[in-house]
Every structure is written in structure tokens, then in C-alpha cells.
C-alpha positions as a Markdown table, in Angstrom:
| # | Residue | x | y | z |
|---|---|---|---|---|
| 1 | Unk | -26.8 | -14.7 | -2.5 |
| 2 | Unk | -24.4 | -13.7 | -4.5 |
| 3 | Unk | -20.6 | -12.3 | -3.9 |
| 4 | Unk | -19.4 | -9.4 | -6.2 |
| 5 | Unk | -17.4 | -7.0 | -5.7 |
| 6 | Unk | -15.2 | -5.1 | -5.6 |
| 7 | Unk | -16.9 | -2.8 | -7.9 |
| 8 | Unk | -14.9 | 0.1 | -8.2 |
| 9 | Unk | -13.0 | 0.3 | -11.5 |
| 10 | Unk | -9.8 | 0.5 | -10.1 |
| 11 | Unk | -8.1 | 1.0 | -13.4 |
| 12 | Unk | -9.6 | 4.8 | -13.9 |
| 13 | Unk | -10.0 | 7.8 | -11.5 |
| 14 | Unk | -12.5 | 9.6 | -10.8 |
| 15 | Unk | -10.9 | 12.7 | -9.1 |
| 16 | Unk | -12.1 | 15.2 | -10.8 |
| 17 | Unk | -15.9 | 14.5 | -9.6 |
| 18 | Unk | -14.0 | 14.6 | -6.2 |
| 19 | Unk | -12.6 | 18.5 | -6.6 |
| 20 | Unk | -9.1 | 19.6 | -7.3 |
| 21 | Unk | -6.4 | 17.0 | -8.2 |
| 22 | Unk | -4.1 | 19.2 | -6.1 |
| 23 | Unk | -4.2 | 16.8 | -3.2 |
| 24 | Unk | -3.2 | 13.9 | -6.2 |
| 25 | Unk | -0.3 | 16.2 | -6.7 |
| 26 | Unk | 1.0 | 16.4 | -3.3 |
| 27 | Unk | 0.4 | 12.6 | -2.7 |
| 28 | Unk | 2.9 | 11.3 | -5.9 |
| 29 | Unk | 5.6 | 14.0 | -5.1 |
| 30 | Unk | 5.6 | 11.5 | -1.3 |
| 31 | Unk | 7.7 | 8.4 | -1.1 |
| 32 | Unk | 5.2 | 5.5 | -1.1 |
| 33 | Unk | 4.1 | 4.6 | 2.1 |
| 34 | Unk | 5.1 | 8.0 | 3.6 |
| 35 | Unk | 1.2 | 9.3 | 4.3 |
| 36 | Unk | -0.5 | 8.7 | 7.3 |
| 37 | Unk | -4.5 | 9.1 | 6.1 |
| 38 | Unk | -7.0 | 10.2 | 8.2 |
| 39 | Unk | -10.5 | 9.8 | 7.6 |
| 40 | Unk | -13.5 | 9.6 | 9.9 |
| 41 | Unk | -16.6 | 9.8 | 7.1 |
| 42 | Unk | -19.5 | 10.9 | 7.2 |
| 43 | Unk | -21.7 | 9.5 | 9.9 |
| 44 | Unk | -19.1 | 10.4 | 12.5 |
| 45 | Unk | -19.0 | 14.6 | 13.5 |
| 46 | Unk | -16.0 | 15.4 | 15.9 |
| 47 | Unk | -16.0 | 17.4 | 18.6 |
| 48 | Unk | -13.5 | 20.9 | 18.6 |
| 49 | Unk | -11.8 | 18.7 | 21.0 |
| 50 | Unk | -11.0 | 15.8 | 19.6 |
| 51 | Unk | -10.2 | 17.4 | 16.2 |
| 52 | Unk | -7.3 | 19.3 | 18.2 |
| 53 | Unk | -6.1 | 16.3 | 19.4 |
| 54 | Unk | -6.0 | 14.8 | 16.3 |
| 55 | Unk | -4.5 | 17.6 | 14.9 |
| 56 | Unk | -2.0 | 17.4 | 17.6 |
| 57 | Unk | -1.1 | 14.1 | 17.4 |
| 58 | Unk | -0.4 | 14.5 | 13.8 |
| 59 | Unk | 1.8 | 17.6 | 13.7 |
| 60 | Unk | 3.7 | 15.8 | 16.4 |
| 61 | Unk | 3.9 | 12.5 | 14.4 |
| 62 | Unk | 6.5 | 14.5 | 12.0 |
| 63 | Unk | 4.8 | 12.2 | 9.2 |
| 64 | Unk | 3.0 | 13.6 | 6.0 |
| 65 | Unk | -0.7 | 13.5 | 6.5 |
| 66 | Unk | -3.3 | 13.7 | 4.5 |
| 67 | Unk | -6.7 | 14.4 | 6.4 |
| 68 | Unk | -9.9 | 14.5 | 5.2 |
| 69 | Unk | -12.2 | 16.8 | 7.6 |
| 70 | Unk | -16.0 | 17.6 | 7.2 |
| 71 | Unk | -16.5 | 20.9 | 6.7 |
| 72 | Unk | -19.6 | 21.9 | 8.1 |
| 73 | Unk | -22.5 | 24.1 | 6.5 |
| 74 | Unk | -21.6 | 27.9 | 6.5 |
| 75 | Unk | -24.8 | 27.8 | 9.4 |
| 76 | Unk | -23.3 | 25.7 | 11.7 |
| 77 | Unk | -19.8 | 26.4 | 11.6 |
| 78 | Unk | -18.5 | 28.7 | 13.8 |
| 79 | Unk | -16.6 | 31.7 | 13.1 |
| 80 | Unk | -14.5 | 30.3 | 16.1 |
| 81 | Unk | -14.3 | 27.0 | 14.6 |
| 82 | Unk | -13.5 | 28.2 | 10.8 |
| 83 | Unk | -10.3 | 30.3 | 12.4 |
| 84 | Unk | -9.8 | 26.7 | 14.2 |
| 85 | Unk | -9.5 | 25.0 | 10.5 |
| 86 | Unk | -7.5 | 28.1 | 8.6 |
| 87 | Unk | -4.7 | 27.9 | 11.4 |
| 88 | Unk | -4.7 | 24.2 | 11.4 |
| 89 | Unk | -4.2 | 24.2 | 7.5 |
| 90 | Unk | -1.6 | 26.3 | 7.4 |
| 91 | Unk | 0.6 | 24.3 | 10.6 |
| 92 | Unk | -0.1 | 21.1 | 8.2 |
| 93 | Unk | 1.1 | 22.7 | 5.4 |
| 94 | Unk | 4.3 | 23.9 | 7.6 |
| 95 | Unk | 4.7 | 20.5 | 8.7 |
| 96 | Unk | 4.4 | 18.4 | 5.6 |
| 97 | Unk | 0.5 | 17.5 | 6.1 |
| 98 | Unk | -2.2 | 18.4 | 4.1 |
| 99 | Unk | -6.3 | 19.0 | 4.8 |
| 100 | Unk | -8.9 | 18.4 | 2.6 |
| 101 | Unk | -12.9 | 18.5 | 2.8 |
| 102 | Unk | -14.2 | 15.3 | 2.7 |
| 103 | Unk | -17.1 | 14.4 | 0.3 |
| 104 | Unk | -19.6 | 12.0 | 1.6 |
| 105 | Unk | -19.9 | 8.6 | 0.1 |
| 106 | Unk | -21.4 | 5.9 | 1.9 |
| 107 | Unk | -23.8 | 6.6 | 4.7 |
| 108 | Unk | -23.4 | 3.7 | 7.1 |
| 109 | Unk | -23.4 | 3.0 | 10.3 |
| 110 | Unk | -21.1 | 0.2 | 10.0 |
| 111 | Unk | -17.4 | 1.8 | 12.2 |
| 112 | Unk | -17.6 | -0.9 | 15.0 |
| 113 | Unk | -17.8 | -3.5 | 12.3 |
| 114 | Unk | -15.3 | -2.5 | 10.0 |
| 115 | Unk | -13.0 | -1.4 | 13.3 |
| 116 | Unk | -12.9 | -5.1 | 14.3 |
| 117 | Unk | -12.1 | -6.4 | 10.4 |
| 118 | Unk | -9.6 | -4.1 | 10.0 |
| 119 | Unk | -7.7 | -4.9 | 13.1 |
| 120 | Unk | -8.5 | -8.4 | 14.2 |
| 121 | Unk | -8.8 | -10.2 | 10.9 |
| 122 | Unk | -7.3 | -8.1 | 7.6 |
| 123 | Unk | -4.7 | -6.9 | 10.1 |
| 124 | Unk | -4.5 | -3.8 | 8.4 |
| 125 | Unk | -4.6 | -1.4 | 10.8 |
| 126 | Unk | -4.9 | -0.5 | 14.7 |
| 127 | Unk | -7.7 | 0.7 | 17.4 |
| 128 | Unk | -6.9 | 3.8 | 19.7 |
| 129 | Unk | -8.0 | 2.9 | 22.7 |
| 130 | Unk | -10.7 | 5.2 | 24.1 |
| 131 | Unk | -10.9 | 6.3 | 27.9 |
| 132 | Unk | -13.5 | 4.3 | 29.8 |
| 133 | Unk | -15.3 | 7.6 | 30.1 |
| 134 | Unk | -16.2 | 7.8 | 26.2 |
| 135 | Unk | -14.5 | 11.1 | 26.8 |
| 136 | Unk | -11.7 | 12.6 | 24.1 |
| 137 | Unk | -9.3 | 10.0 | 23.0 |
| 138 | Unk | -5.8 | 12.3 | 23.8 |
| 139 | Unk | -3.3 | 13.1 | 20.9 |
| 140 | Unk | -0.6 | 11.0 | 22.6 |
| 141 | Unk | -2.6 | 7.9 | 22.5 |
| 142 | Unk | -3.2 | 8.5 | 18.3 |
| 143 | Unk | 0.3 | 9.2 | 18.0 |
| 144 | Unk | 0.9 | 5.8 | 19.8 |
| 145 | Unk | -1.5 | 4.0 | 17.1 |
| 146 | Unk | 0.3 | 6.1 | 14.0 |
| 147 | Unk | 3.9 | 5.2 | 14.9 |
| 148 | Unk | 2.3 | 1.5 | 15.2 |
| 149 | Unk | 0.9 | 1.2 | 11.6 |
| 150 | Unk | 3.7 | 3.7 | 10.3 |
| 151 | Unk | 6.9 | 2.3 | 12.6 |
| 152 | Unk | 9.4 | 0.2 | 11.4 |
| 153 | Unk | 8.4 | -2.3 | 14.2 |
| 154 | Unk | 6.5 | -5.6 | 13.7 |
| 155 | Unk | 3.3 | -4.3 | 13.8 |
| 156 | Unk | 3.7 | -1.6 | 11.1 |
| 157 | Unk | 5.4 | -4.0 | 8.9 |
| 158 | Unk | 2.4 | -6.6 | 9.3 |
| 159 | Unk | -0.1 | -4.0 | 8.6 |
| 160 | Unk | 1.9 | -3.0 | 5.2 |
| 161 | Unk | 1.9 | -6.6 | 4.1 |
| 162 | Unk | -1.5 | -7.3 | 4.9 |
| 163 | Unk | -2.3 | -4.0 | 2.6 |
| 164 | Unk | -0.4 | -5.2 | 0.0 |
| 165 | Unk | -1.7 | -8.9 | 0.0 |
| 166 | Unk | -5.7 | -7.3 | 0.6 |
| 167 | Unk | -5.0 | -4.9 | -2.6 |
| 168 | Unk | -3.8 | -7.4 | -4.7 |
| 169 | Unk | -7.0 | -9.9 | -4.0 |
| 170 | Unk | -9.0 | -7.4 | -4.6 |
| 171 | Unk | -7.4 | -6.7 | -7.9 |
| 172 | Unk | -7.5 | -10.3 | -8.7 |
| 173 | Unk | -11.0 | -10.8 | -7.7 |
| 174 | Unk | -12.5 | -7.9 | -10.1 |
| 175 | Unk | -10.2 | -9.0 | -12.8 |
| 176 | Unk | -10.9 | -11.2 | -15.8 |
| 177 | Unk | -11.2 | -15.3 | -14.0 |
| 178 | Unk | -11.2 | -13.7 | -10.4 |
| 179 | Unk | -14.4 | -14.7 | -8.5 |
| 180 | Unk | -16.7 | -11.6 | -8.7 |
| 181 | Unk | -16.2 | -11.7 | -12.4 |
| 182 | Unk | -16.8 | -15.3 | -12.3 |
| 183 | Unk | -20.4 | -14.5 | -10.4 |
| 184 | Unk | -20.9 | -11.5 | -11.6 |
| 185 | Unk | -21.6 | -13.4 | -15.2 |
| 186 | Unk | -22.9 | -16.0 | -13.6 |
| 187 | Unk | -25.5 | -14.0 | -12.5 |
| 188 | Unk | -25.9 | -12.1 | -15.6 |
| 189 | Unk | -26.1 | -15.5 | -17.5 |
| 190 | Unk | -28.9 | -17.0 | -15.1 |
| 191 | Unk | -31.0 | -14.0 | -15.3 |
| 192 | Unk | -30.7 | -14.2 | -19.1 |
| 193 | Unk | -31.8 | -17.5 | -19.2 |
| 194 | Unk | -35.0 | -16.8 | -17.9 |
| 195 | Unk | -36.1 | -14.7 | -21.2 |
């Protein structure tokens, strides 16, 4: 085996194969570190529910937001749930946040993986904690976890250090001497070899 990666060339963007730049726009005219992001992929489909407490819990954060929600097929969503979206738009808007359709990437099934790397060994982020009954996880207890990461407190300072430090290795590893260039022409060399 092999370790390479990251692979993403993190000296161009790609936007433009992602839609509008508009969302670009908003996000540089932010002081750094401002935007809370909220993303739950692709695998994951929320109920009506929980998307209104999320929504909740970030109107009431009085943070910029930028959330990326799955917009479902013109089928299956709703009339009720497409007035649900417009009005939730326009309150983000009003309130400094911003929503945009999210455009699937990886199809995984890895959450409860990356949930536990994130937290208990990057220590780049927080869990909500969800109601023994699997039920809805409530808007106050999402707004507990933002004011966490985003807070001046110990805990949102640790998590915007240990973003920093992750960003940088990542830069270093890709980079010219860092290790997945290293094995990446390592590999490249052994497999010529064999010709």
C-alpha cells in the first residue's frame, strides 16, 4: 500500500464546474473565519424536521452561514416543501446566511468514521449530541455545537488551530518533497521499472 494524497490541486478552482461563483463572492466579502458551513452530503436526506431545526439554530446563531442543502428531484419535492426552501432562503439572506444546492461528490458511507476523526483525533470540530430516541436533534442543541467551534472559548480556538495546522500538512504533503509526492513517484518510478 501506498499513501497519496491529498490529490486535489489546491492551487486552482474548479468552481465553475460547481455552478455560479456567486456563493465565492459572498464568502471573500466575510471576515475570515466568520462562516459557519453546513454540509450533510449526499448519502444523508433530512427530514422537514430536522432541516427546520437546523435552519433554526442557524438564524438564531446570528453567524453568516453558508449551507449546502440537497435539492430534491422536481418528483419528489413537495410543493409544501419547495415554499419550505424559498422562505428559508430569503430569512438567510435577511440574516447574513446564504443556501446553496449541494452537488454530490463522494458517495460514502463513511459519517460515523469521519465524525469520530474529526472530533476525537484532528480536533477539528464537534458532535451534536442526538436524543437517545434517534429522534430530531433540536436547534438549541446545534446552536450549542456552533457557538463551540465558532466561540471565542477554548474549544473554538482549538478547533481553529487544529484547521490551520491540518491545512498546512496537507499543503505540505502534496507539495514538491512532502510525502505523497515523495510516494506518489515512488510509485510511478517502480511501476516504470518493470517495462
Amino acid at each position: 500500500m501506498v499513501g497519496i494524497g491529498p490529490l486535489v490541486d489546491l492551487t486552482t478552482s474548479n468552481i465553475d464546474d460547481v455552478g455560479s461563483v456567486k456563493y465565492m463572492t459572498w464568502l471573500d466579502s466575510r471576515a475570515t473565519s466568520s462562516v459557519v458551513y453546513v454540509s450533510f452530503g449526499t448519502m444523508i436526506v433530512l427530514s422537514r424536521r430536522q432541516k427546520e431545526e437546523v435552519g433554526k439554530a442557524l438564524l438564531s446563531s446570528g453567524r453568516s452561514f453558508l449551507w449546502t442543502l440537497r435539492k430534491e428531484s422536481e418528483k419528489e419535492e413537495e410543493e409544501e416543501e419547495s415554499r419550505w426552501r424559498e422562505e428559508m432562503e430569503k430569512e438567510a439572506e435577511e440574516c447574513g446566511g446564504m443556501i446553496v444546492e449541494w452537488c454530490s461528490q463522494v458517495d460514502f458511507s463513511d459519517q460515523q468514521t469521519n465524525a469520530k476523526l474529526v472530533e476525537d483525533v484532528w480536533r477539528t470540530g464537534v458532535r451534536v449530541v442526538v436524543p437517545e430516541t434517534g429522534a430530531v436533534v433540536e436547534g438549541e442543541e446545534i446552536r450549542r455545537c456552533l457557538e463551540l467551534v465558532m466561540g471565542e472559548g477554548e474549544v473554538g480556538e482549538e478547533v481553529r488551530r487544529n484547521a490551520k495546522k491540518w491545512k498546512e500538512l496537507a499543503r505540505s504533503a502534496a507539495g514538491e518533497g512532502g510525502t505523497s509526492h515523495v510516494n506518489l513517484k515512488g510509485f510511478v518510478d517502480e511501476i516504470a521499472s518493470y517495462s
